[in-house]
Every structure is written in C-alpha cells, then in structure tokens.
C-alpha positions as CSV (number, residue, x, y, z in Angstrom):
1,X,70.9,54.3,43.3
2,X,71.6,52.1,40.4
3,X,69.1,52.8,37.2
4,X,68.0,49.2,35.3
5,X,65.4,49.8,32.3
6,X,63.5,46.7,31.8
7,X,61.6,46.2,28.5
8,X,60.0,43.6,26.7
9,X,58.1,42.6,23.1
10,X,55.0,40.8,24.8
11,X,54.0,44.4,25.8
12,X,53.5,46.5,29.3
13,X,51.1,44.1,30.8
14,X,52.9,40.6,30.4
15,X,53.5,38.2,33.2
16,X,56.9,38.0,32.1
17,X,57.7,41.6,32.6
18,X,55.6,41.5,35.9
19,X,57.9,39.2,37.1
20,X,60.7,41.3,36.9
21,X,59.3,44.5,38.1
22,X,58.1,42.5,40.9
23,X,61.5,40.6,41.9
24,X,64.0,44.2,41.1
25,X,61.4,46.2,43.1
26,X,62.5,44.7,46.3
27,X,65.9,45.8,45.7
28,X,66.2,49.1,47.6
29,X,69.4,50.1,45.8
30,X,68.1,49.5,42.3
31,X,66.1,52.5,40.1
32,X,64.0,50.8,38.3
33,X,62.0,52.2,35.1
34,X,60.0,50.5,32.3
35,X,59.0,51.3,29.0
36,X,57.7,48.6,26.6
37,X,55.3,48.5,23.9
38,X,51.5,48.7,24.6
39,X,50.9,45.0,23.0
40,X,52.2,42.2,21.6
41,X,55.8,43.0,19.5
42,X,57.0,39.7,18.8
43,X,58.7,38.4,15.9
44,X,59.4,42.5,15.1
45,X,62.7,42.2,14.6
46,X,65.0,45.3,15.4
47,X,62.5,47.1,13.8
48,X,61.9,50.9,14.5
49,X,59.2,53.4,13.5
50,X,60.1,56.8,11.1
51,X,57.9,59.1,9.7
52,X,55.1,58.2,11.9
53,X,54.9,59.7,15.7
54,X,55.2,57.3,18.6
55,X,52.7,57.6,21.3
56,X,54.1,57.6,24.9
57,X,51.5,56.8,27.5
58,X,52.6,57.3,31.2
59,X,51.6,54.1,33.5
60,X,52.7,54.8,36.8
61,X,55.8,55.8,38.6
62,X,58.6,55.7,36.4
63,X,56.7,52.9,34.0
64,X,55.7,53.9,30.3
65,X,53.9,52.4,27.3
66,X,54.3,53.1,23.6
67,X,53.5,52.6,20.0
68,X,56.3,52.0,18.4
69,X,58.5,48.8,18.2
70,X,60.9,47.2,20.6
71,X,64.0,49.3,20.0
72,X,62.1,52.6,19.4
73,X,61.1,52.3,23.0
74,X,64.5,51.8,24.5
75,X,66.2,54.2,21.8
76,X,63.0,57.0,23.3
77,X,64.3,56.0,26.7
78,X,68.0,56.3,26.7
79,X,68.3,59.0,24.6
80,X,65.3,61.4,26.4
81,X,63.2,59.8,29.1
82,X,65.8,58.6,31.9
83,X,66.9,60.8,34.5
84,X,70.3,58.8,34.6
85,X,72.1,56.2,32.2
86,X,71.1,53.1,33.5
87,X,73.6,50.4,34.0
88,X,72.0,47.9,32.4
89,X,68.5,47.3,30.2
90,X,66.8,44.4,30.5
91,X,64.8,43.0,28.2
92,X,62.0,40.3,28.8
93,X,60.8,37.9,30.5
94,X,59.5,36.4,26.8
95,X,57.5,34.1,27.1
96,X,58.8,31.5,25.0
97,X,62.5,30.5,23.5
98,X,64.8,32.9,21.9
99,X,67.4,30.2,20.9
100,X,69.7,30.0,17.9
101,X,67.8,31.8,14.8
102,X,65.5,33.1,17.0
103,X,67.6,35.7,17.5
104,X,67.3,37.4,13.9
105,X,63.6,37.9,14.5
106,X,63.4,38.3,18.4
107,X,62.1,41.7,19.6
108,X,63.2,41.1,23.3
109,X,67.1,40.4,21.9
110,X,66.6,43.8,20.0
111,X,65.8,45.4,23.2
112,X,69.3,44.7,24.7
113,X,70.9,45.2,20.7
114,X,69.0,48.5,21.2
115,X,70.9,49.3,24.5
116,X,74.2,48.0,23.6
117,X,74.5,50.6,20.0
118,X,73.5,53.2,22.7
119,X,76.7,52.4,24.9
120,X,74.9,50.6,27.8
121,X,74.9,46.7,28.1
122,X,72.2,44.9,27.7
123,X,70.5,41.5,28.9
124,X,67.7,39.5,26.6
125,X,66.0,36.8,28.7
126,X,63.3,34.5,27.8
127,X,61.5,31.6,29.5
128,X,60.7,28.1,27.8
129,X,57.8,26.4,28.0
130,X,55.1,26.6,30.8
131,X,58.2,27.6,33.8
132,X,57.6,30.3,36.5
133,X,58.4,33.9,35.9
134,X,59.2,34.7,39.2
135,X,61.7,31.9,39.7
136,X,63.4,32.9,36.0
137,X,62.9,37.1,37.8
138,X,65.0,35.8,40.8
139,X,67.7,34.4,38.6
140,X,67.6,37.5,36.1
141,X,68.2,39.8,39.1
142,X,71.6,37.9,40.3
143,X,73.0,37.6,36.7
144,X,72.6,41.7,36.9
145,X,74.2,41.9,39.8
146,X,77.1,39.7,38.5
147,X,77.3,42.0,35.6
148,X,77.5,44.9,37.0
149,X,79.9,44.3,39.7
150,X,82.2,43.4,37.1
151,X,83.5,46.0,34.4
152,X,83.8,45.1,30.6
153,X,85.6,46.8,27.9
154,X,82.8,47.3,25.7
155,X,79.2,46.9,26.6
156,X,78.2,42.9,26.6
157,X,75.1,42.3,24.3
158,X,73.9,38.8,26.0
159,X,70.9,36.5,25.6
160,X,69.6,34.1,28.3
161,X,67.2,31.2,28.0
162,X,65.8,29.2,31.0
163,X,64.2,26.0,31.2
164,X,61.0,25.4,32.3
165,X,61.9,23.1,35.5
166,X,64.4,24.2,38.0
167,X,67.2,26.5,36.9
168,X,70.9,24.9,36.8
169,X,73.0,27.7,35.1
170,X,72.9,29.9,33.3
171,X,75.7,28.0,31.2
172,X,77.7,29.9,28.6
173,X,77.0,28.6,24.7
174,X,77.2,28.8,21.1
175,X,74.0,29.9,19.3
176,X,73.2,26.6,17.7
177,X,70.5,25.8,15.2
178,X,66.4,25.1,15.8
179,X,65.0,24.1,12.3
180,X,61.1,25.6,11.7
181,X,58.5,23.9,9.4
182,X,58.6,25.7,6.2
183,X,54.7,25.9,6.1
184,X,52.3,28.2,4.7
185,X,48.6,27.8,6.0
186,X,45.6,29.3,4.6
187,X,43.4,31.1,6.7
188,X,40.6,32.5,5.4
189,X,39.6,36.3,6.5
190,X,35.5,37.2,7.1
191,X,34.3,40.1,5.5
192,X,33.1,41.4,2.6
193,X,36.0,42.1,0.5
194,X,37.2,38.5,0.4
195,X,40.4,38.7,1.1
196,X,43.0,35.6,1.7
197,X,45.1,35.3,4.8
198,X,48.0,33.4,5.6
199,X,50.3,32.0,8.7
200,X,53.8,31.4,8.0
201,X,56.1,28.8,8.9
202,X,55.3,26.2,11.9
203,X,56.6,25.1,15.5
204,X,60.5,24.3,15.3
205,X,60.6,20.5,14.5
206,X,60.5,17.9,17.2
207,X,62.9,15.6,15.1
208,X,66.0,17.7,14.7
209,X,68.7,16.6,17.2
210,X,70.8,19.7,18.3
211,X,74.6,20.1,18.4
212,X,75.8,19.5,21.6
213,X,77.2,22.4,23.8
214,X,74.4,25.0,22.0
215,X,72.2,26.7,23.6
216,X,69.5,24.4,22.3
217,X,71.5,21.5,23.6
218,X,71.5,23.0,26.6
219,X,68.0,24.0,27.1
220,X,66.7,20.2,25.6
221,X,68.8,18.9,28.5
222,X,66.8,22.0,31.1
223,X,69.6,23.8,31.5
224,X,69.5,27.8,31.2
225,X,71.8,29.0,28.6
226,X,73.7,32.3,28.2
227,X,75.2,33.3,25.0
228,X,77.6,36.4,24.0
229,X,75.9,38.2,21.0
230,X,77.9,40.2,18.5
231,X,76.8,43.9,17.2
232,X,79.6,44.2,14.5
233,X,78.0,41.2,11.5
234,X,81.0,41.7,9.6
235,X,81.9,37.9,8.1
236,X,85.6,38.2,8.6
237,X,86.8,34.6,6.9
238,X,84.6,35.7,4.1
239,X,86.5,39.3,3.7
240,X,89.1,37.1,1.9
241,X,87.0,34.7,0.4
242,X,88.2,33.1,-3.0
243,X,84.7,33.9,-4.8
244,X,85.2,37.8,-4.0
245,X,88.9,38.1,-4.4
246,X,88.4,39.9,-7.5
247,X,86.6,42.4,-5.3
248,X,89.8,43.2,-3.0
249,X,90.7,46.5,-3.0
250,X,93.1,49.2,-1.3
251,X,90.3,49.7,1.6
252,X,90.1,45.8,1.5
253,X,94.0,44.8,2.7
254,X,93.7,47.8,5.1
C-alpha cells in the first residue's frame, strides 16, 4: 500500500477535500490519511503555531482535525502521526485560485511547502470559479500517479490550478502576475466597546491582461495550469548585484 496525506486550508469538512477523499478512496492500493485544520485557514500563509498547544481531534479512520495552521498539521503528521512516509501530500481541493502571488499567502501551497522541507513531495491544487470537485479529484488522482511512477532527485514542490469548465491539461507554466485592488473598507463592529473593523484589499482586477504562457494566461483561456515551485528564495542575479557589491565578501565569491 502506498500512503498519500491529503490536506487542505478550507478545513476538514470542505467539498474540496471531500472530493478527494472520495475519488483516492476507490483506489485499493492507495493509504490514504487526512489531517487538516478544523475551519477555515486561508490566506494563513506558511504560518505555524509555538508556544500555544495544538488540539488534535480524531474524525474517523485514519482522518484528523486540528487547531493549528496549515503546515502545523502536516509538520504533526509526518513527523508523529503516520504509520509510514507517505509518498506524496496533497494539499486541497481550494476552492478558489492559487495563481501567481497567490502563492505567498496560500495556506493549501504551504501544505505541499510543508511536505517538501520534510523530504516528501508535495502537490497544491485549487479549483477556479464555480467547477466540480470531483471532476478536478479525478484529475488530481492521475497527476499522483504520474508523479509517483516517476522518480525525482529532490522532492517536487508543485502547484495546480483547474478551470472551472472541462479540464485540458494540466499545462506546465510560469507563475505570472494577478494585480488585487489596493482597498481598504470600513466595516463597522457591534458591541459595546466600539471598535473599528476593516477588510483589506479587493477581488484581483478584471482589467489587467496577463502574460501569455502564465499560469493566469492559461487558466483565463480554461486551461489547468501546473507550475514547479522553488523552496530555496535565494535571488541569485541579485547575489552580485551592483547596489550590494560593497557587501561581497569571502563567504560571498564562495
């Protein structure tokens, strides 16, 4: 038996993750645990709880909830919960885009982040728009497979996106760039200590045309896009920048 984890940032009860317990279920040579979050993560970045205890709450055969954030549940998982390294985590279905930027804030592309510091690849996948979770399961399961019949050198770190409308793909691409309205809204809080609340920022703007070939490209055009993510942020052209060449030291020219 193969071991998958599957995770998510919409939390243990989302359609999205359903889905993929549903479709990976019916595979009688997959293992197939789950620990997520008990609600809604998004947005939380690759956040993790210290100082403060993480509740664990069993929900059936080999399927957890927890308190903590998206990569303290995989982190819990890999290095105490499963009875064997899994192959491969999974981390979604999100419901909604992880494309471009979205990748600095996502908590499903920290689940798979999570899983790849911890040696074992991992798979982000999200679903635009109003599309069908099982269809976007069915197509998450044979991307697995394709990834795990084929060895890498070092664990892959990859993020899918599918349309909405039928699937063509997934189709490897840059990360490209989806603008968001800088906006702050006021909305005011009831109670008695009258406090001020606020929403940040707005829905990515309709005008902005993207580079073709992106993943954003891609998606616009309904296309399911895969892209390679790096772990290592080193900026490498700017290690010998002009503006920090007074900065160069031994260490620096290796």
């Amino acid at each position: 038996m193969t071991c998958i984890l599957l995770t998510n940032d919409d939390g243990i009860d989302a359609p999205g993750l359903r889905a993929l317990e549903d479709v990976f279920s019916t595979a009688d040579d997959l293992d197939i645990w789950v620990v997520a979050p008990s609600a809604q993560r998004s947005a939380c970045s690759h956040g993790m709880t210290l100082g403060v205890p993480i509740r664990v709450e069993p929900r059936g055969e080999r399927r957890f909830c927890h308190s903590g954030q998206v990569a303290d549940g995989v982190y819990f998982a890999l290095v105490h919960l499963l009875t064997a390294r899994p192959a491969l985590v999974i981390s979604g279905i999100n419901a909604g885009a992880n494309l471009a930027e979205d990748v600095i804030y996502s908590g499903t592309v920290a689940g798979a982040r999570e899983a790849v510091l911890r040696g074992v690849p991992g798979l982000a996948v999200s679903l635009t728009g109003d599309g069908d979770f099982q269809f976007a399961a069915g197509s998450t399961l044979r991307i697995a497979r394709a990834l795990m019949a084929r060895q890498a050198d070092h664990p892959l770190c990859l993020n899918v996106n599918f349309p909405p409308g039928p699937v063509h793909g997934p189709f490897l691409a840059p990360a490209g760039s989806r603008p968001y309205a800088p906006k702050v809204t006021l909305e005011p809080i009831p109670g008695s200590n009258g406090e001020t609340g606020y929403r940040l920022g707005g829905p990515p703007l309709r005008d902005a045309v993207p580079e073709p070939g992106t993943d954003v490209a891609l998606i616009a055009r309904g296309l399911a896009s895969m892209t390679p993510l790096r772990i290592d942020q080193t900026s490498g052209a700017d290690l010998r920048h002009p503006v920090l060449a007074s900065f160069i030291g031994p260490s620096s020219e290796g």
